[in-house]
C-alpha positions in Angstrom: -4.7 29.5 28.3 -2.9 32.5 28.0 -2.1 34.3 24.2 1.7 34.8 25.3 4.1 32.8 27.1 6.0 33.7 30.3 9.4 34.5 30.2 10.4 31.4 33.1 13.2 30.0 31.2 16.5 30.7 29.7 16.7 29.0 26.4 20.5 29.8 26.5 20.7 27.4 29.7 19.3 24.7 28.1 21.0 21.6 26.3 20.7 19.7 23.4 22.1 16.5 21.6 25.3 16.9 19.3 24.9 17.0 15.7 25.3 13.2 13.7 28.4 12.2 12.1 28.2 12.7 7.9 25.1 11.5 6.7 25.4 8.1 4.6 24.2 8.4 0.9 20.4 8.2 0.4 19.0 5.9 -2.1 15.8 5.0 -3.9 14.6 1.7 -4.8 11.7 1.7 -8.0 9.2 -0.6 -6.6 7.0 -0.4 -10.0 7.2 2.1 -12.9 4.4 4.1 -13.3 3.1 4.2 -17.0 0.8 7.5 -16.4 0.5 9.9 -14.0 -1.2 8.6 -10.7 -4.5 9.8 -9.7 -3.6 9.8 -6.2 -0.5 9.5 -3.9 1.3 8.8 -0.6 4.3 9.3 1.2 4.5 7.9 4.7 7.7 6.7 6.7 9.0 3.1 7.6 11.4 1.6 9.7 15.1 3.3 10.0 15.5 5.6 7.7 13.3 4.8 5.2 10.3 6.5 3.3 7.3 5.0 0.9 5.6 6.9 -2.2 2.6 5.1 -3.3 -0.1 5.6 -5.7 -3.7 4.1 -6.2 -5.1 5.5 -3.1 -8.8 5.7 -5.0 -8.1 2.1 -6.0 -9.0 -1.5 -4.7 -5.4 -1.1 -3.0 -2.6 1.3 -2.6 0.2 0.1 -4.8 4.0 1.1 -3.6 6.2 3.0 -5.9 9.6 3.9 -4.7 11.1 3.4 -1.2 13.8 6.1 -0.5 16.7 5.3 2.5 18.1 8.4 3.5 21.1 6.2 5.1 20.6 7.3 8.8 18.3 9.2 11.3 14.8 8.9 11.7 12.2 9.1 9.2 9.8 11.4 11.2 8.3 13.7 8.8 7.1 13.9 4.8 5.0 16.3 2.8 3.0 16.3 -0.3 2.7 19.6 -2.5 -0.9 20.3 -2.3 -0.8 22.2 -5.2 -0.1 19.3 -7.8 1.4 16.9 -6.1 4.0 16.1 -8.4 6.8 17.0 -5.3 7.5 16.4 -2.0 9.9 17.3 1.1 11.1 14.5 3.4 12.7 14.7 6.8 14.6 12.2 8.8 15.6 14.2 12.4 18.5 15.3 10.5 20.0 18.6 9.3 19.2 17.9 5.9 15.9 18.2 4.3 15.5 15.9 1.4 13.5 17.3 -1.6 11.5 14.0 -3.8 10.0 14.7 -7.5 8.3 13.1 -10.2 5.8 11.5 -7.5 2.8 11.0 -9.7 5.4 9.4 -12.5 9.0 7.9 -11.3 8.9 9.9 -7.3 13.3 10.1 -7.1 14.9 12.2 -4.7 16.9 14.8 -6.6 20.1 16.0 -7.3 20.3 18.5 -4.4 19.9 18.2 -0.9 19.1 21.6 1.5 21.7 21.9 4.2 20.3 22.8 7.6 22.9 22.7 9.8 23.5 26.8 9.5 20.9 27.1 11.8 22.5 25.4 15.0 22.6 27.7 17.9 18.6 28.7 17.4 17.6 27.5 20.7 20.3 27.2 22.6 24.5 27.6 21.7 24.7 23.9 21.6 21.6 23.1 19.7 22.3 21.7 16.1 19.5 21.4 13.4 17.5 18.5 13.6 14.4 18.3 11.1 11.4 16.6 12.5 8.2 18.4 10.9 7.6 20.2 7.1 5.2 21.5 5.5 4.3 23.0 1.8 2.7 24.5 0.0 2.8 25.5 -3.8 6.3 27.1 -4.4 7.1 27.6 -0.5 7.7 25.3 2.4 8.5 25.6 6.5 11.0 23.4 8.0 11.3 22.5 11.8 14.9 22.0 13.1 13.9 21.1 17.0 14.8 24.4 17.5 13.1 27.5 18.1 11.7 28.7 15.0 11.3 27.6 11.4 13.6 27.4 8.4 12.0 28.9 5.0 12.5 27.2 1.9 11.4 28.5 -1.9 11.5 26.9 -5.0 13.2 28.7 -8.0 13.7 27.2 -11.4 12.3 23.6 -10.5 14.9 23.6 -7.3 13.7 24.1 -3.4 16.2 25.8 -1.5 16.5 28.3 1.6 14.6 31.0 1.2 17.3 33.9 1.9 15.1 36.6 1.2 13.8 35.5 4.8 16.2 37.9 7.5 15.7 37.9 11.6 17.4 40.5 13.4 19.5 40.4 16.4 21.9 37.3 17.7 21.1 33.6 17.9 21.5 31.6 21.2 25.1 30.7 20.3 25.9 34.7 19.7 25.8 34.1 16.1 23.7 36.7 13.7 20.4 34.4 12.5 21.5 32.9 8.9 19.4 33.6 6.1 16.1 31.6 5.8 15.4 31.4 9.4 12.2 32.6 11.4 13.0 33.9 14.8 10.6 33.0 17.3 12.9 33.8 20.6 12.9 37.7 20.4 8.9 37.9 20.1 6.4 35.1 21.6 8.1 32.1 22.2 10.3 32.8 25.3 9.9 29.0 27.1 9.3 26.6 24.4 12.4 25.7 22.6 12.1 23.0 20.4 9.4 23.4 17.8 8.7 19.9 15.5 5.0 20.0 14.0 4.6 22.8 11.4 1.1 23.3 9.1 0.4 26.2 6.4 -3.2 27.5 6.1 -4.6 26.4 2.8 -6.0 29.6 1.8 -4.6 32.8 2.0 -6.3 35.9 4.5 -7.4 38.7 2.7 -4.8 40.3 2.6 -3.2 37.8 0.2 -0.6 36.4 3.1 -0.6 32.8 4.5 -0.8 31.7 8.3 1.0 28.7 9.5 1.4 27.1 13.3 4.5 25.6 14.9 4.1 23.8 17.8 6.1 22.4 20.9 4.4 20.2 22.5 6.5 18.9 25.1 6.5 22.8 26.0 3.0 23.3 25.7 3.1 25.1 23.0 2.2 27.0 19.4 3.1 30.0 17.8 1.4 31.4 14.8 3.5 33.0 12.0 2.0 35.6 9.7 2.8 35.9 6.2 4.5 32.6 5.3 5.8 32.0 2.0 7.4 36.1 1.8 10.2 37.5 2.4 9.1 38.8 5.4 7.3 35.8 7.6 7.0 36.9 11.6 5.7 35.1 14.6 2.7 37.5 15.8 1.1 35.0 18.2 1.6 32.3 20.8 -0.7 30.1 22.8 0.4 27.9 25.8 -0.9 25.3 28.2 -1.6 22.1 29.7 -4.0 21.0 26.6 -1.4 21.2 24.1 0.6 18.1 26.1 1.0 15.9 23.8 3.6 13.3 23.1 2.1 11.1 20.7 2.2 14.1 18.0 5.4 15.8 19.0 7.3 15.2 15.8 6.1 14.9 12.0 3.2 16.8 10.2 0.2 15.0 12.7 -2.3 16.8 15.0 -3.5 19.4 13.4 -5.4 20.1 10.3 -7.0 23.4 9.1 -10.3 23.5 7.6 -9.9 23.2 3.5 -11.6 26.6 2.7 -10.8 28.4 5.6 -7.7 30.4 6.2 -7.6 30.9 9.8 -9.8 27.8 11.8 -7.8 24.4 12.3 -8.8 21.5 14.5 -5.7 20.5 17.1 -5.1 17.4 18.6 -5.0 17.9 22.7 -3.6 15.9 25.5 -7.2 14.1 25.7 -8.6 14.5 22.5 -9.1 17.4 20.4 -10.1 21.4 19.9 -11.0 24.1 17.4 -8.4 26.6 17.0 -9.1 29.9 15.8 -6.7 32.4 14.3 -9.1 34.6 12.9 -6.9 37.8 15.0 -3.6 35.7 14.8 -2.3 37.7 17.5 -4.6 36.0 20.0 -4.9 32.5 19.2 -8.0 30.3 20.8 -9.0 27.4 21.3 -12.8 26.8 21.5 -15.0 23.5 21.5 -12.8 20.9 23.1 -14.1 17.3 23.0 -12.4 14.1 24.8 -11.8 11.0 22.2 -12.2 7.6 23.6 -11.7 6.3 27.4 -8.2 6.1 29.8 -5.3 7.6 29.3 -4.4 6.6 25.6 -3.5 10.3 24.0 -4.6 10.7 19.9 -1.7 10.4 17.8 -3.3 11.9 14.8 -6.4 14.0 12.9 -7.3 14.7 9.8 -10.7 16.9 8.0 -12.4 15.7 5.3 -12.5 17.4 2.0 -15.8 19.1 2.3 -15.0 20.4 5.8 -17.4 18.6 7.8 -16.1 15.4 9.2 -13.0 14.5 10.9 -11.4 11.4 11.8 -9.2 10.7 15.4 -6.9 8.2 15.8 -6.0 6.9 19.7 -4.1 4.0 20.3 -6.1 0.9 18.4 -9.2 2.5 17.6 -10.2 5.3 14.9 -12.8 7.9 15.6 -15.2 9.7 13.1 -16.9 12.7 14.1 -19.1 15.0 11.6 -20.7 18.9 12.4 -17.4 19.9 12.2 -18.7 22.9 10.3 -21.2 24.3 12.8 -18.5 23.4 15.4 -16.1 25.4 14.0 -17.8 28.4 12.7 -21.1 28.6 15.6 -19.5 26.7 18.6 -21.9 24.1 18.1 -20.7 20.3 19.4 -18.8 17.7 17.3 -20.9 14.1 16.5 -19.5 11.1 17.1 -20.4 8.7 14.2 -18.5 5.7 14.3 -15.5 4.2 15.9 -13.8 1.3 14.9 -10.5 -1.3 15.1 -9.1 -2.7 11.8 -7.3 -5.7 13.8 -9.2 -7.4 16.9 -5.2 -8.4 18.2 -4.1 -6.9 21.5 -1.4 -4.9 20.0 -2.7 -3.1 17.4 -2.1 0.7 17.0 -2.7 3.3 14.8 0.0 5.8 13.8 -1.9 7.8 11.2 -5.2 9.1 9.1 -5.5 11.2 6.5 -8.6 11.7 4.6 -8.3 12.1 0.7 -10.5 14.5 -1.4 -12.8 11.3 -2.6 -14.1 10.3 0.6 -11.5 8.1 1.6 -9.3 7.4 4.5 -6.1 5.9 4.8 -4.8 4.5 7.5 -1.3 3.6 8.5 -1.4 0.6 11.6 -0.2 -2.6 12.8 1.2 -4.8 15.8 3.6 -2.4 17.7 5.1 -5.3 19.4 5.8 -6.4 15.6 7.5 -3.7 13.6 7.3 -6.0 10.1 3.5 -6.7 10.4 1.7 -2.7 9.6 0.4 -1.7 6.7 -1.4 1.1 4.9 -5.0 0.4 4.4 -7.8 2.2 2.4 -11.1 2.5 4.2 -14.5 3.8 2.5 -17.8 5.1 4.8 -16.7 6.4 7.6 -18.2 9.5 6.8 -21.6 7.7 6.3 -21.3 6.7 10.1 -19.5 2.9 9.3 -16.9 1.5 7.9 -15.6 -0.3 4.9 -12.1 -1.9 4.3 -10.9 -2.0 1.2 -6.8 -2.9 0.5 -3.7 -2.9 2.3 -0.1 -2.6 1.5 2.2 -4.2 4.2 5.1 -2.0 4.9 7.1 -1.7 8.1 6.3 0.4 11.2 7.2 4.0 11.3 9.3 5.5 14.6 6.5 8.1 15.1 3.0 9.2 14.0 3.3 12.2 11.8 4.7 10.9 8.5 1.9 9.9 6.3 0.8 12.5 3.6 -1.6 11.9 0.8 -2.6 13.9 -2.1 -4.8 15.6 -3.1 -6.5 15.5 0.4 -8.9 18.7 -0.5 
């Protein structure tokens, strides 16, 4: 691994697919009215362009509360606000990002939409905006465009917009001064990799009050690590490449890599064969320590998630989910992860899981189904797997999603 990347390519060489004609209007279907505020909810992509909220997740079953069709593109990526989860940022591998509200009532998409497509040219002069990973957090969020950086967005008065407070110096790939909002990653670190889709915020600040967060290219083979998220003045101040961060399963969405729930600088990444400790505790050298192999073959993970008390995490790879505990003493004394328990929720030959994500009561949800049947997945709720087994509780049918990487759950700490 080395901590910065070598200048071998010219970004400015490099092409890109055109921008989409005008979007079609996005929609939302009520599929029950909430009488209270939910305990506990979902958003996770479907077939198209489409997008579930659900609630219930502590229940016998996840019950299905809106489905939103964003008209066109790709529904690749969705976030939950950690901090109340009464919002949420969708993304469809579009220049648009599409802010949701009211998710633990009525979840609606609102009034206004944020318009990406100012940032073309960040990669490349024929590269156009395309959102494929997001992530928030409290009144601040990071967009990917499949580009190379990250767009800032902030929420003022109840409305999330582009954070123009946010300024990069010098010219874009297209010779165009870098709009308002957008994170340059070209003129520091990231002189190779090109089009960055995962994105993750820390969920505690450093001490000196500022957030990290990681983007990553994976088909690059590699992440950058941005310093002070969330200000006015967010920079790229590290990057990490090589052949462990190959990944395709988990090249678009918010899937792959997770940081601990108390820590501010120690995540746990997804790699080509399984998975590593990442530590940013001098965010200028990133590292990754303790890698572990998940399963047999070929079959790369396609998604990760940590428990709420830190100490157990769950793998998904192909059919079969993986739960591992000392994830503690891994992390913090290089000690080595425990596998605890693997399991299939479907004996057929086709079965695959896209996504996991632990929630703060011990749970885990799963999103999985036939892949050679995109109408037959579903979300299911599964208790025990931190005791070493499994138990399957409910599942909601929904439709298969185009990637892993949409499912987010709150509260999940």
């Amino acid at each position: 691994m080395s901590a910065l990347v070598a200048a071998n390519a010219d970004a400015a060489t490099q092409h890109h697919r055109p921008a989409y004609g005008p979007a079609a209007a996005p929609t939302v279907r009520a599929e029950s009215r909430a009488t209270h505020k939910a305990g506990s909810v979902a958003l996770f992509g479907a077939q198209n362009s489409r997008f579930h909220a659900a609630k219930g997740l502590t229940g016998a079953k996840a019950r299905k509360t809106a489905l939103f069709d964003l008209g066109s593109g790709t529904s690749y990526a969705a976030a939950i606000n950690p901090v109340g989860g009464k919002d949420g940022l969708l993304c469809a591998d579009r220049d648009t990002v599409y802010p949701v509200h009211h998710l633990r009532t009525e979840p609606a998409l609102t009034a206004t939409n944020i318009d990406g497509s100012g940032f073309s040219g960040e990669g490349g002069p024929t590269f156009g905006f395309f959102c494929e990973g997001v992530a928030m957090h409290g009144s601040f969020a990071l967009a990917t465009g499949d580009s190379q950086g990250l767009a800032q967005l902030i929420r003022k008065h109840g409305h999330w917009k582009i954070d123009r407070r946010v300024q990069s110096p010098g010219l874009n790939e297209a010779g165009n001064p870098h709009r308002p909002g957008w994170i340059d990653f070209r003129n520091s670190l990231a002189k190779v990799a090109t089009e960055f889709n995962n994105v993750v915020i820390a969920p505690k600040a450093q001490h000196n009050g500022k957030y990290l967060a990681v983007a990553i290219d994976r088909l690059d083979q590699t992440l950058v690590v941005v310093q002070g998220a969330g200000t006015g003045t967010p920079k790229a101040v590290g990057a990490l490449e090589g052949a462990a961060l190959a990944n395709g399963t988990v090249n678009d969405g918010n899937t792959g890599i997770a940081f601990l729930p108390s820590s501010p600088n120690r995540a746990v990444i997804v790699t080509t064969k399984g998975f590593a400790v990442l530590d940013l505790r001098t965010p200028s050298h990133p590292r990754l320590r303790e890698k572990t192999e998940v399963g047999v073959g070929s079959i790369q993970p396609s998604s990760l998630t940590i428990s709420a008390n830190g100490d157990h995490i769950a793998v998904s790879a192909g059919a079969r989910v993986y739960g591992y505990r000392n994830v503690v003493a891994a992390v913090t004394h290089g000690k080595p992860f425990h596998l605890q328990t693997s399991f299939r929720l479907h004996p057929g030959g086709h079965e695959s899981v896209s996504d996991v994500a632990y929630t703060s009561h011990k749970r885990l949800v799963v999103l999985h189904g036939d892949s050679n049947s995109p109408a037959d997945w579903f979300l299911t709720l599964v208790d025990k797997v931190q005791a070493g087994h499994h138990a399957v509780r409910g599942s909601t049918r929904t439709t298969q999603p185009p990637q892993p990487g949409s499912l987010s759950v709150w509260p999940a700490t």
